[in-house]
PQR file with spaces between the fields and no chain letter, atoms N, CA, C, O and H, PARSE charges and radii, in Angstrom:
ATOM       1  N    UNK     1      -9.004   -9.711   18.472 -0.4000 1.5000
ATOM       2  CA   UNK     1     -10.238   -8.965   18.365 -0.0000 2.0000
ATOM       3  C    UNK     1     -10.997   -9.454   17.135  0.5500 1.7000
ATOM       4  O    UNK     1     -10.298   -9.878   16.215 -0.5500 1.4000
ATOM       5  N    UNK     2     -12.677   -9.463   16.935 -0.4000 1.5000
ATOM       6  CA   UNK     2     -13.429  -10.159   16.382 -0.0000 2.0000
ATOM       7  C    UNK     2     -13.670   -9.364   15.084  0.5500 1.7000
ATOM       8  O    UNK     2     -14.542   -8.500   15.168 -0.5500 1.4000
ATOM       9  H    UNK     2     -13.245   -9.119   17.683  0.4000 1.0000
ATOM      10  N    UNK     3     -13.081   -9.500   13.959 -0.4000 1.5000
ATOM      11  CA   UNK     3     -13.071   -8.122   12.776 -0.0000 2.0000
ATOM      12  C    UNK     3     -14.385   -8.065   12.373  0.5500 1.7000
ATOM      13  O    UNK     3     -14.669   -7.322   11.434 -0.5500 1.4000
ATOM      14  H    UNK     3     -12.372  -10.203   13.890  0.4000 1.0000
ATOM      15  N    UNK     4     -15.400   -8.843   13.019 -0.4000 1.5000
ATOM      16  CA   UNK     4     -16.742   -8.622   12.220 -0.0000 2.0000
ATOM      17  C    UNK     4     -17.392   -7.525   13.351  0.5500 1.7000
ATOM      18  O    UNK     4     -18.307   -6.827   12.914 -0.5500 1.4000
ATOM      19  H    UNK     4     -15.169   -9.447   13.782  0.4000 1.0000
ATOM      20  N    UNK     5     -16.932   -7.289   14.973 -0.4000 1.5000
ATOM      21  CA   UNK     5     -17.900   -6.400   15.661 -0.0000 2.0000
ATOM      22  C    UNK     5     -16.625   -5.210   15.417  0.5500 1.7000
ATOM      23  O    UNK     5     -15.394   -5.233   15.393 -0.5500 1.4000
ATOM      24  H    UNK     5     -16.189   -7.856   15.328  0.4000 1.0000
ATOM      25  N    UNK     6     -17.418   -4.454   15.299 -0.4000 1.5000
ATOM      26  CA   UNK     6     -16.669   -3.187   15.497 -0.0000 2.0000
ATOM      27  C    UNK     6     -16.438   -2.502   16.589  0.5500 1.7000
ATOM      28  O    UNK     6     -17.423   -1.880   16.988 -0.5500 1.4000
ATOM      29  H    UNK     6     -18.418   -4.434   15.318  0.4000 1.0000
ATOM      30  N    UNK     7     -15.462   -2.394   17.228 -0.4000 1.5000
ATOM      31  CA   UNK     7     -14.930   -1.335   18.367 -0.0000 2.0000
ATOM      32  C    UNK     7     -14.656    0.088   18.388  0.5500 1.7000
ATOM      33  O    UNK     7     -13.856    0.615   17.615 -0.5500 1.4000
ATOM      34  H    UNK     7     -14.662   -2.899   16.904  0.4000 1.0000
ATOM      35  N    UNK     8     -15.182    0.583   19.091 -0.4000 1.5000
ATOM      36  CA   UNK     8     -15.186    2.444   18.995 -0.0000 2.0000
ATOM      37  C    UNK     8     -14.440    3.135   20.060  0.5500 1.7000
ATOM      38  O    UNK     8     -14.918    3.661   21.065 -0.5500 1.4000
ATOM      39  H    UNK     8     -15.831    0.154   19.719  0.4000 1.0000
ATOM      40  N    UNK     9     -12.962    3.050   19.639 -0.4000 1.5000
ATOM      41  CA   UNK     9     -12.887    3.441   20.970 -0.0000 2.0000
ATOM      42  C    UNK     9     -12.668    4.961   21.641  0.5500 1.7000
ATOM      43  O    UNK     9     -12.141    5.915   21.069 -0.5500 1.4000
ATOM      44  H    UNK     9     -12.574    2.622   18.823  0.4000 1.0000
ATOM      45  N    UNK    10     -13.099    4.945   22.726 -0.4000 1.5000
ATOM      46  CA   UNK    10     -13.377    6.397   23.510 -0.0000 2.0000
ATOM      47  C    UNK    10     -12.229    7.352   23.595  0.5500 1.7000
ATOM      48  O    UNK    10     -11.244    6.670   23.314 -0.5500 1.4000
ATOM      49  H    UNK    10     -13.527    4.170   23.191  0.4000 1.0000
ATOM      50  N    UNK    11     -11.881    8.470   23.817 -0.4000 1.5000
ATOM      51  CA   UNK    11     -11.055    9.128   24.297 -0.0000 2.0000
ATOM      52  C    UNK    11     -10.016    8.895   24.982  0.5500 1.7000
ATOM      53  O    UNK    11      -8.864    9.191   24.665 -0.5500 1.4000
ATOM      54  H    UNK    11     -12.681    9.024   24.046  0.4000 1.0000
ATOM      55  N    UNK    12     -10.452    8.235   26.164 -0.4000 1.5000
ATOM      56  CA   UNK    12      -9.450    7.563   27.534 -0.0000 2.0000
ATOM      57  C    UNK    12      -8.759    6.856   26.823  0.5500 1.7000
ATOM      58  O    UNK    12      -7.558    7.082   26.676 -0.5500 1.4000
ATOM      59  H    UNK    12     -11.388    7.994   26.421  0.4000 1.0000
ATOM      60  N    UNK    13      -9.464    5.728   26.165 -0.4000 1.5000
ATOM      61  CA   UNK    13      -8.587    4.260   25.355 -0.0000 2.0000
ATOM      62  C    UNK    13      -7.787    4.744   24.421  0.5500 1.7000
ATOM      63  O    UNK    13      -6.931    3.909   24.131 -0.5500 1.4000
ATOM      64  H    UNK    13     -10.440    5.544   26.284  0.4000 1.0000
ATOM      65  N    UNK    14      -7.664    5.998   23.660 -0.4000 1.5000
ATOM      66  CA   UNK    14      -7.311    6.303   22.528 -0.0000 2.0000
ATOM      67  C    UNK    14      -5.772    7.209   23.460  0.5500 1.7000
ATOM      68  O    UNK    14      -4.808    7.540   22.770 -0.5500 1.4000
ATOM      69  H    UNK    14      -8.359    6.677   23.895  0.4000 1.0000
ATOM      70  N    UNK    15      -5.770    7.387   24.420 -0.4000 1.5000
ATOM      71  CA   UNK    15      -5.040    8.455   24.918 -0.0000 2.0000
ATOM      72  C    UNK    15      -4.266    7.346   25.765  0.5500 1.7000
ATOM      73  O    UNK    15      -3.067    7.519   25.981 -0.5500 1.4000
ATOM      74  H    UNK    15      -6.553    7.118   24.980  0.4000 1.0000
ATOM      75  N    UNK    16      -4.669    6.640   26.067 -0.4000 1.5000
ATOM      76  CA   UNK    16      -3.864    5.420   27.012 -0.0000 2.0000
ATOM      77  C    UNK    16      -3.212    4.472   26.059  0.5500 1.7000
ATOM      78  O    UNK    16      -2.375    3.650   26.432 -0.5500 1.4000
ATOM      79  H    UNK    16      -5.644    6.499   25.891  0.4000 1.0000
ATOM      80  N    UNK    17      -3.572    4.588   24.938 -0.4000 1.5000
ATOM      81  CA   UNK    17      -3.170    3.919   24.308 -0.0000 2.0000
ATOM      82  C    UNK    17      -1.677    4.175   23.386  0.5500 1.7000
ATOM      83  O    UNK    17      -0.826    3.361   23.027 -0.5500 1.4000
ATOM      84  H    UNK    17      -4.252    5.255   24.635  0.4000 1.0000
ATOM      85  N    UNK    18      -1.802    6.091   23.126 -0.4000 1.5000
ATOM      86  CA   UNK    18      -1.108    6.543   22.026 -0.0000 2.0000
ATOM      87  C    UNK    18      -1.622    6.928   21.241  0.5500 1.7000
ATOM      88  O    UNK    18      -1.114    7.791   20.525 -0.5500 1.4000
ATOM      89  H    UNK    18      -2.493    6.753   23.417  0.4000 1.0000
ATOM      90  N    UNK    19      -2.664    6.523   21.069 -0.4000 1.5000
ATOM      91  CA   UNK    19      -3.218    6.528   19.616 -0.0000 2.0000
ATOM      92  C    UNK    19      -4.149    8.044   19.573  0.5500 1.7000
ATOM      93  O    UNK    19      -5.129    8.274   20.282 -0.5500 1.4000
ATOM      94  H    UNK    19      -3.076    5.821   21.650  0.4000 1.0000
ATOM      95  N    UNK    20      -3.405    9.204   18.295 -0.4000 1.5000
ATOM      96  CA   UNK    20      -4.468    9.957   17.578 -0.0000 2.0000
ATOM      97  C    UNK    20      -4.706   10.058   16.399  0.5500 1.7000
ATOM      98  O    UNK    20      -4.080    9.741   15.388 -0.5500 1.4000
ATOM      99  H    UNK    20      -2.609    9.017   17.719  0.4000 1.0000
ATOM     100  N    UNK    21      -5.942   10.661   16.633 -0.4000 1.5000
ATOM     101  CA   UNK    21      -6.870   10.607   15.359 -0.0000 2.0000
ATOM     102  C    UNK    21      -6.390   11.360   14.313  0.5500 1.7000
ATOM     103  O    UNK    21      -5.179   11.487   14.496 -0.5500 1.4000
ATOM     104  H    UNK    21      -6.451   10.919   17.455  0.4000 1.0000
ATOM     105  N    UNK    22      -6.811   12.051   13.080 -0.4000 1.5000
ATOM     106  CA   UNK    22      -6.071   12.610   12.259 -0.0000 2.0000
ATOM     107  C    UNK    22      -6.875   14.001   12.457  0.5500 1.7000
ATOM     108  O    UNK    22      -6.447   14.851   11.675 -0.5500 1.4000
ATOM     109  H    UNK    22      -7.795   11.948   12.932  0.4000 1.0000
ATOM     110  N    UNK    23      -7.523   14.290   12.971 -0.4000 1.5000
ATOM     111  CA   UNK    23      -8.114   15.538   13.976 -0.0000 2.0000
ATOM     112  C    UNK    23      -7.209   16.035   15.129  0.5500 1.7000
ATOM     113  O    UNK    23      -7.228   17.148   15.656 -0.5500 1.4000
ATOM     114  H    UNK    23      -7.870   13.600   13.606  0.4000 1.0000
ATOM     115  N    UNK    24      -6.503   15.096   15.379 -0.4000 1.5000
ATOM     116  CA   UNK    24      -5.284   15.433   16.499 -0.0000 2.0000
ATOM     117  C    UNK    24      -4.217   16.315   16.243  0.5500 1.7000
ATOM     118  O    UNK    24      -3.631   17.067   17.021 -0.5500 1.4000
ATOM     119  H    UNK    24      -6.488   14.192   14.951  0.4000 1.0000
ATOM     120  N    UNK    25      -3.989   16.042   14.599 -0.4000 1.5000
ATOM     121  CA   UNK    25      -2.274   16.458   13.941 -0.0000 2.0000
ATOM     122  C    UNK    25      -2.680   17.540   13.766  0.5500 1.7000
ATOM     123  O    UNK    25      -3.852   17.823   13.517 -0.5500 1.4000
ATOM     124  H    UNK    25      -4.465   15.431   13.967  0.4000 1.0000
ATOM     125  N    UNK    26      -1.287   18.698   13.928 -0.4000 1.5000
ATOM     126  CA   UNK    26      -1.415   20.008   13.586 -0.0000 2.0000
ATOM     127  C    UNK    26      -1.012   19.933   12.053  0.5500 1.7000
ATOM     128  O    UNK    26      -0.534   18.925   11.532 -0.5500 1.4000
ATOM     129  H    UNK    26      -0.335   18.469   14.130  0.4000 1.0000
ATOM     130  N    UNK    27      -1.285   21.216   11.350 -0.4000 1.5000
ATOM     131  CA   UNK    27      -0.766   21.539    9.763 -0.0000 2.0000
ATOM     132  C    UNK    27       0.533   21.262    9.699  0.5500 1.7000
ATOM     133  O    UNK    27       0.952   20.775    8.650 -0.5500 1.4000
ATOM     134  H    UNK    27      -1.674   22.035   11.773  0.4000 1.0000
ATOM     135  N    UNK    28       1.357   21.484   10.685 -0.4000 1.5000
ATOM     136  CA   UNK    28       3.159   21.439   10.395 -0.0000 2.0000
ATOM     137  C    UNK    28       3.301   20.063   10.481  0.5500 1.7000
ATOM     138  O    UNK    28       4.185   19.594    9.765 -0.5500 1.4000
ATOM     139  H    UNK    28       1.017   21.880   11.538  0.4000 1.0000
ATOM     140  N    UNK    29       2.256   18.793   11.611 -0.4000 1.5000
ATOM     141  CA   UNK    29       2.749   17.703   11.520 -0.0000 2.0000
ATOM     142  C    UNK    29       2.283   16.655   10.481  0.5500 1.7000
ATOM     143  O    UNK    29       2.853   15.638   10.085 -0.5500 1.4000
ATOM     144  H    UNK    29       1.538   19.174   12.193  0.4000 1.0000
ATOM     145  N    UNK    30       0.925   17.264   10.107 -0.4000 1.5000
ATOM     146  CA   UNK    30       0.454   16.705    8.657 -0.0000 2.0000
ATOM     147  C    UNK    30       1.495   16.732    7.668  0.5500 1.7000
ATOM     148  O    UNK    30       2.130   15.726    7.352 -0.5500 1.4000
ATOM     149  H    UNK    30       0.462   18.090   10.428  0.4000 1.0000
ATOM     150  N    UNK    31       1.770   18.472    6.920 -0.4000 1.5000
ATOM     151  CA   UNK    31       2.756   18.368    6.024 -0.0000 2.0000
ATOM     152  C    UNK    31       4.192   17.599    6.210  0.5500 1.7000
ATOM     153  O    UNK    31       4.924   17.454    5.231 -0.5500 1.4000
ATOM     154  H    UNK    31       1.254   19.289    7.177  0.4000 1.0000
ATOM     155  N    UNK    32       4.585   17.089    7.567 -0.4000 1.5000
ATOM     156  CA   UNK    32       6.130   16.350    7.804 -0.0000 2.0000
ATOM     157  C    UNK    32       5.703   15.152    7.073  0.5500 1.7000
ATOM     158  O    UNK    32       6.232   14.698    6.058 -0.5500 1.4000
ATOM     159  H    UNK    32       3.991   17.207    8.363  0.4000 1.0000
ATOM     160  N    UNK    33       4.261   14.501    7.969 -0.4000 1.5000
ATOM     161  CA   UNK    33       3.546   13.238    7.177 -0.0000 2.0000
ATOM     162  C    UNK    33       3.847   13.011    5.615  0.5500 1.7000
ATOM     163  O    UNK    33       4.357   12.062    5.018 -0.5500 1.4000
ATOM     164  H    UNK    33       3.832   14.870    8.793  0.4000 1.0000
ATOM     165  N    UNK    34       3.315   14.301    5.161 -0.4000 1.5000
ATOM     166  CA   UNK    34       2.953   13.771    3.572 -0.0000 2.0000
ATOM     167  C    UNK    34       4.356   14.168    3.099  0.5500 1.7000
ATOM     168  O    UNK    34       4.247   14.123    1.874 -0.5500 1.4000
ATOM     169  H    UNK    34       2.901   15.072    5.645  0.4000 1.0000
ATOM     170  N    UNK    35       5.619   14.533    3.390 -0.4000 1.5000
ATOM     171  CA   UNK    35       6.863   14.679    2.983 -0.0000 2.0000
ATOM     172  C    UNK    35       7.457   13.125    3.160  0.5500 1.7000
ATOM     173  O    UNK    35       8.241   12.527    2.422 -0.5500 1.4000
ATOM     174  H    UNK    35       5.707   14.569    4.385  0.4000 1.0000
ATOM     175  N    UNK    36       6.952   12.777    4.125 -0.4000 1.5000
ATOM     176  CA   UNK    36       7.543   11.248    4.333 -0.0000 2.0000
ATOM     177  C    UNK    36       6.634   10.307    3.066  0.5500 1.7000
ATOM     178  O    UNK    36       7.196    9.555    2.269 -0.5500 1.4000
ATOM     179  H    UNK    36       6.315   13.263    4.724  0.4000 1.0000
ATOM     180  N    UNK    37       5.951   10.421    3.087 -0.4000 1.5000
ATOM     181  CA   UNK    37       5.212    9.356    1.940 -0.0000 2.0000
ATOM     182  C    UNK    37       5.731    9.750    0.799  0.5500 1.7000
ATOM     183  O    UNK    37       6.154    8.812    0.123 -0.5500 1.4000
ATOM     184  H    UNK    37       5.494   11.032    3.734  0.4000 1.0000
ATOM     185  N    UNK    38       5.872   10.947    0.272 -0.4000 1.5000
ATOM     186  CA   UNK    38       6.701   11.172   -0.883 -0.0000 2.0000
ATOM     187  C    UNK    38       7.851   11.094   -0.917  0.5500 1.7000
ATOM     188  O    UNK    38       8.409   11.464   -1.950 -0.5500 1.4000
ATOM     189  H    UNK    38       5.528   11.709    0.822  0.4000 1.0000
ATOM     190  N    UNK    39       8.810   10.481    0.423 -0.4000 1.5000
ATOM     191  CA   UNK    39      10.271   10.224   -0.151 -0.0000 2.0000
ATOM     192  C    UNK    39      10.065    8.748   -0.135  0.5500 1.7000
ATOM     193  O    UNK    39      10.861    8.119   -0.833 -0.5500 1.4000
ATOM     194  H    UNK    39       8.357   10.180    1.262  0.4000 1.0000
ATOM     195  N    UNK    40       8.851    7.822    0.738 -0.4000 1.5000
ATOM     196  CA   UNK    40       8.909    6.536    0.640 -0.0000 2.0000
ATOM     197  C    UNK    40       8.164    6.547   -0.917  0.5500 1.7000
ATOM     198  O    UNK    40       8.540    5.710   -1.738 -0.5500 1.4000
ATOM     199  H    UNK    40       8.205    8.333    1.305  0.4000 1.0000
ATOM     200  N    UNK    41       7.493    7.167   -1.144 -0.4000 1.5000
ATOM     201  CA   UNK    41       7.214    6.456   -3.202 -0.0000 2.0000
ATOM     202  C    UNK    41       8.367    6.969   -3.848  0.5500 1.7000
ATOM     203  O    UNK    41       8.703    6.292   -4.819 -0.5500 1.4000
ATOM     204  H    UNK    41       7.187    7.847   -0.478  0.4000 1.0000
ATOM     205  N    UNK    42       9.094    7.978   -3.604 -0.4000 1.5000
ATOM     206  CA   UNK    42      10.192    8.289   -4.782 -0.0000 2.0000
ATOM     207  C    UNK    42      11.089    6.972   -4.503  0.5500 1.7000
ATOM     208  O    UNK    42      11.625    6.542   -5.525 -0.5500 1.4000
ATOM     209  H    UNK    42       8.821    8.528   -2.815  0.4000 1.0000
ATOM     210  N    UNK    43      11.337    6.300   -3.403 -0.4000 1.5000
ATOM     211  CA   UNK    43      12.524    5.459   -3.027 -0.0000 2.0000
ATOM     212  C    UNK    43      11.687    4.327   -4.191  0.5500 1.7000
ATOM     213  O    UNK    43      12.281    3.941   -5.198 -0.5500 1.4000
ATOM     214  H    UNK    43      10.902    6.650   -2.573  0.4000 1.0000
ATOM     215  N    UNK    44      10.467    3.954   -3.920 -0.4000 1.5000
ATOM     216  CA   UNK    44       9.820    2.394   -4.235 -0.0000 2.0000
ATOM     217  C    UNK    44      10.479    2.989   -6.267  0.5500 1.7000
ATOM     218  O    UNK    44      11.187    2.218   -6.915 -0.5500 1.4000
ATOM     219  H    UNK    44       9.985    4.267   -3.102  0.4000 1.0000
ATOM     220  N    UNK    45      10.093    4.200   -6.773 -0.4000 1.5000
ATOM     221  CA   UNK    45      10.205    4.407   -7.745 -0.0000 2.0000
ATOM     222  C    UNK    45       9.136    4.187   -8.712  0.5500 1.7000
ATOM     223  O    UNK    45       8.198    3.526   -8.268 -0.5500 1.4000
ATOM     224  H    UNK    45       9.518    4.827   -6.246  0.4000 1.0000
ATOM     225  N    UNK    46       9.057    4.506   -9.710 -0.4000 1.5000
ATOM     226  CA   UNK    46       7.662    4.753  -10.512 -0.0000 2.0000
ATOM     227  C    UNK    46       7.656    3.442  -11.442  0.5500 1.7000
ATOM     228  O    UNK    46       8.786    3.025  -11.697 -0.5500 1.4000
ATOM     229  H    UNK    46       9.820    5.043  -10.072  0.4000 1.0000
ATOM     230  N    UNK    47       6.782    2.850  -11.893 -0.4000 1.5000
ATOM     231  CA   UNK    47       6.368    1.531  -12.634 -0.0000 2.0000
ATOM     232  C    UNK    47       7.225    2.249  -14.070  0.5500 1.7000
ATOM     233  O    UNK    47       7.168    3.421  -14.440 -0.5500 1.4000
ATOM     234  H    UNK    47       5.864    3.188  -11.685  0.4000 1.0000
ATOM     235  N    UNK    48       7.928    1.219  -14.634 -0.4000 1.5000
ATOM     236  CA   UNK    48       8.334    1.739  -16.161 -0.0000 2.0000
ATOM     237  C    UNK    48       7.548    1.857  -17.141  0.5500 1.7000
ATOM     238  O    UNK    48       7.807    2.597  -18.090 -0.5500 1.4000
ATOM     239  H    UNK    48       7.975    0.266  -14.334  0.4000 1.0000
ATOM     240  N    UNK    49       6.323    1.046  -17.043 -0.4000 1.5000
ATOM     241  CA   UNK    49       5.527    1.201  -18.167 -0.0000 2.0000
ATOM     242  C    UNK    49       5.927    0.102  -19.375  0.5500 1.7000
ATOM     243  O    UNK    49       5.324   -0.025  -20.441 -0.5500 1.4000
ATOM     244  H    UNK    49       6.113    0.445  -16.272  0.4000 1.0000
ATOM     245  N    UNK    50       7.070   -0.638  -18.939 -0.4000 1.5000
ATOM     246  CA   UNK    50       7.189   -2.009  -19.934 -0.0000 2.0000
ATOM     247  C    UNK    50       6.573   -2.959  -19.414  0.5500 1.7000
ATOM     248  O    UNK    50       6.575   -3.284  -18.226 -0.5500 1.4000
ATOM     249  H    UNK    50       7.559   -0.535  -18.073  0.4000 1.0000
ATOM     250  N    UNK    51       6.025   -3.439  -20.286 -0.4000 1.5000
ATOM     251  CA   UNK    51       5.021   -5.009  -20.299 -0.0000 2.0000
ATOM     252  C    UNK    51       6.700   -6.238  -19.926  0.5500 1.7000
ATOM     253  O    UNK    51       7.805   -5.845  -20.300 -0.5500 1.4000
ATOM     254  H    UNK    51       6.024   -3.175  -21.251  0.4000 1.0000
ATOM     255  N    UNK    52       6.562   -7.450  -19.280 -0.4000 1.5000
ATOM     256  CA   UNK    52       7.244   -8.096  -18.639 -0.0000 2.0000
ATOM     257  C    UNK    52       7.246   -8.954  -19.828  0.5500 1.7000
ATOM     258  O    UNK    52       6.252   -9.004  -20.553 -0.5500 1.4000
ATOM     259  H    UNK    52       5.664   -7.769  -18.976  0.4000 1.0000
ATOM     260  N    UNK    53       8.523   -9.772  -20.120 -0.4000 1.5000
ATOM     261  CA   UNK    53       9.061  -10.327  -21.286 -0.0000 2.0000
ATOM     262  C    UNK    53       8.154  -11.929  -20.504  0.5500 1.7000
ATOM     263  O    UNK    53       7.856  -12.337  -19.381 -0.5500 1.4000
ATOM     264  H    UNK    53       9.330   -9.731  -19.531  0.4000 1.0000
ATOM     265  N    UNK    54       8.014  -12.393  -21.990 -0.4000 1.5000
ATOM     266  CA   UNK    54       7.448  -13.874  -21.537 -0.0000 2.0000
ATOM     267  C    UNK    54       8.057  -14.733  -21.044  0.5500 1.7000
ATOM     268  O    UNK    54       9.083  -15.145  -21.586 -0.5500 1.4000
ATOM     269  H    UNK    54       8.256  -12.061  -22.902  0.4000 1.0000
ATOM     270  N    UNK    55       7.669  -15.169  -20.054 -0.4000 1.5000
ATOM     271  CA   UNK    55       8.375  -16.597  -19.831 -0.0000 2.0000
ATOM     272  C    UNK    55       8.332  -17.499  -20.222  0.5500 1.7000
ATOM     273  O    UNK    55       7.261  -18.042  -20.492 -0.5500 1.4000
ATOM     274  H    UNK    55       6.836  -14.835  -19.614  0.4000 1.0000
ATOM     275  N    UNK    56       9.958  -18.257  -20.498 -0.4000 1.5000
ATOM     276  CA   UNK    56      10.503  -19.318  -21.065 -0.0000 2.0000
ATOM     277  C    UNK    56       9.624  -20.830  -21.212  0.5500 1.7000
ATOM     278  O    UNK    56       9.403  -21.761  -21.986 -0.5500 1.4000
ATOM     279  H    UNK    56      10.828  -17.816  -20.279  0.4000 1.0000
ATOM     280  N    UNK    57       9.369  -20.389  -20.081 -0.4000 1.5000
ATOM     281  CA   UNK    57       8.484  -21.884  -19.688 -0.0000 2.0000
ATOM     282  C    UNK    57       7.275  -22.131  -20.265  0.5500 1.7000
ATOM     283  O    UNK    57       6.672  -23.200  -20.171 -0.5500 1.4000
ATOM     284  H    UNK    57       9.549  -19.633  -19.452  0.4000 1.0000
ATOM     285  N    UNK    58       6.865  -21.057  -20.929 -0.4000 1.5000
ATOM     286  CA   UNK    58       5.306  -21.519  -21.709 -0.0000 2.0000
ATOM     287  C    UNK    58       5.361  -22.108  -23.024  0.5500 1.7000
ATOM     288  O    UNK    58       6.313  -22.077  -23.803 -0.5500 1.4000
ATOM     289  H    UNK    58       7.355  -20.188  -21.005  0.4000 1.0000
ATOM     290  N    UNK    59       4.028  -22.747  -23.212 -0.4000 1.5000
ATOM     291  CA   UNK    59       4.686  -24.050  -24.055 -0.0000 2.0000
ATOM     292  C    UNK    59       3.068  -23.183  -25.442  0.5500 1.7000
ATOM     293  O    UNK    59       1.842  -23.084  -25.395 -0.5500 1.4000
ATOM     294  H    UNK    59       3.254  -22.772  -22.579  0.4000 1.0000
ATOM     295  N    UNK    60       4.109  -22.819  -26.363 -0.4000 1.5000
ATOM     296  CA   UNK    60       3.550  -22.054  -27.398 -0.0000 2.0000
ATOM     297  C    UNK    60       2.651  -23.043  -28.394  0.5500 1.7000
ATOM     298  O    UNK    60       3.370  -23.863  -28.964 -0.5500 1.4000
ATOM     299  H    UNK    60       5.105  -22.899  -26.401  0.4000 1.0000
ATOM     300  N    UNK    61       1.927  -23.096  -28.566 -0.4000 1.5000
ATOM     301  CA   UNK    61       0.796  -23.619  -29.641 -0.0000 2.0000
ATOM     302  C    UNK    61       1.479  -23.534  -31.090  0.5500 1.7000
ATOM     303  O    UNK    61       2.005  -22.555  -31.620 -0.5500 1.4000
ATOM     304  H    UNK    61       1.343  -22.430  -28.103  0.4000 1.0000
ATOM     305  N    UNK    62       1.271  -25.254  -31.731 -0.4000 1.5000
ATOM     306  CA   UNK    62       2.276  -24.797  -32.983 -0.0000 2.0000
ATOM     307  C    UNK    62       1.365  -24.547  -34.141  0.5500 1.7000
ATOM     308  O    UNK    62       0.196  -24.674  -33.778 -0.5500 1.4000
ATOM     309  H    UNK    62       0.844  -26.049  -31.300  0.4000 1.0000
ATOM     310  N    UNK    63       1.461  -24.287  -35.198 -0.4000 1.5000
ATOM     311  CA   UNK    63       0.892  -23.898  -36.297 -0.0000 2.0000
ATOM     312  C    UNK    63       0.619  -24.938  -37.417  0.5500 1.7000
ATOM     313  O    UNK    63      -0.482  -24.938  -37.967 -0.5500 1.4000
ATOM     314  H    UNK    63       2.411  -24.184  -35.493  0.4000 1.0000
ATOM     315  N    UNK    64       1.449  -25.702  -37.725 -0.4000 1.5000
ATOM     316  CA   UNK    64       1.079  -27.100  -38.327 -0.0000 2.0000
ATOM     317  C    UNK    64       0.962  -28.634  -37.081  0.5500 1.7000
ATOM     318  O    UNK    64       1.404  -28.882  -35.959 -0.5500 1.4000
ATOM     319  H    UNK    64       2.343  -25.702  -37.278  0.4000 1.0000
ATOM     320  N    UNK    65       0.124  -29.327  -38.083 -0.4000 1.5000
ATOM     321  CA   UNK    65       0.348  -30.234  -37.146 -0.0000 2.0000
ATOM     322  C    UNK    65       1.622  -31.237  -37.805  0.5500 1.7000
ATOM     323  O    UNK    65       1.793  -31.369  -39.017 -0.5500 1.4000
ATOM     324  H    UNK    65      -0.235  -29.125  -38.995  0.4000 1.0000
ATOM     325  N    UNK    66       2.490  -31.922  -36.718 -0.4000 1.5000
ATOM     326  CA   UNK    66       3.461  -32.825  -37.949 -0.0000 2.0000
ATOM     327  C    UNK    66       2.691  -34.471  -37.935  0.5500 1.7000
ATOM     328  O    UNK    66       2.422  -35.354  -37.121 -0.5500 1.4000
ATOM     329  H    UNK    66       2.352  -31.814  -35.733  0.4000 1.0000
ATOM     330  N    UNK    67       2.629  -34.340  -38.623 -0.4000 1.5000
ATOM     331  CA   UNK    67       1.685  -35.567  -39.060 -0.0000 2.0000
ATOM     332  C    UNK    67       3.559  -37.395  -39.318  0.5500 1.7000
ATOM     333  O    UNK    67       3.262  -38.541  -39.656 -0.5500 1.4000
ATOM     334  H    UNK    67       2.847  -33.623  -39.284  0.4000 1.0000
């Protein structure tokens, strides 16, 4: 499919397909939803907040020149 035209699709297509909208979900199946996204970020786990140690491989600028 051509990502620059946009497709709209109808009722029938959306129902033949599987596919609902988020107008579809009831309150009990929303909240199961957002219980699942919060055990998939607790699993990924939270950023530590440490900056990543330098790598070895960079080639540091020296301070004198040796002549």
């Amino acid at each position: 499919m051509n990502p620059i035209v946009k497709h709209f699709w109808t009722p029938e297509e959306l129902d033949r397909q599987g596919i609902r909208g988020i107008e579809a979900f009831t309150a009990e199946e929303l909240a199961l939803l957002q219980q699942k996204v919060e055990g998939w970020l607790r699993q990924r786990g939270a950023p530590s907040g440490h900056k990543r140690r330098p790598t070895s491989f960079v080639i540091k600028s020296r301070t004198a020149d040796p002549i």
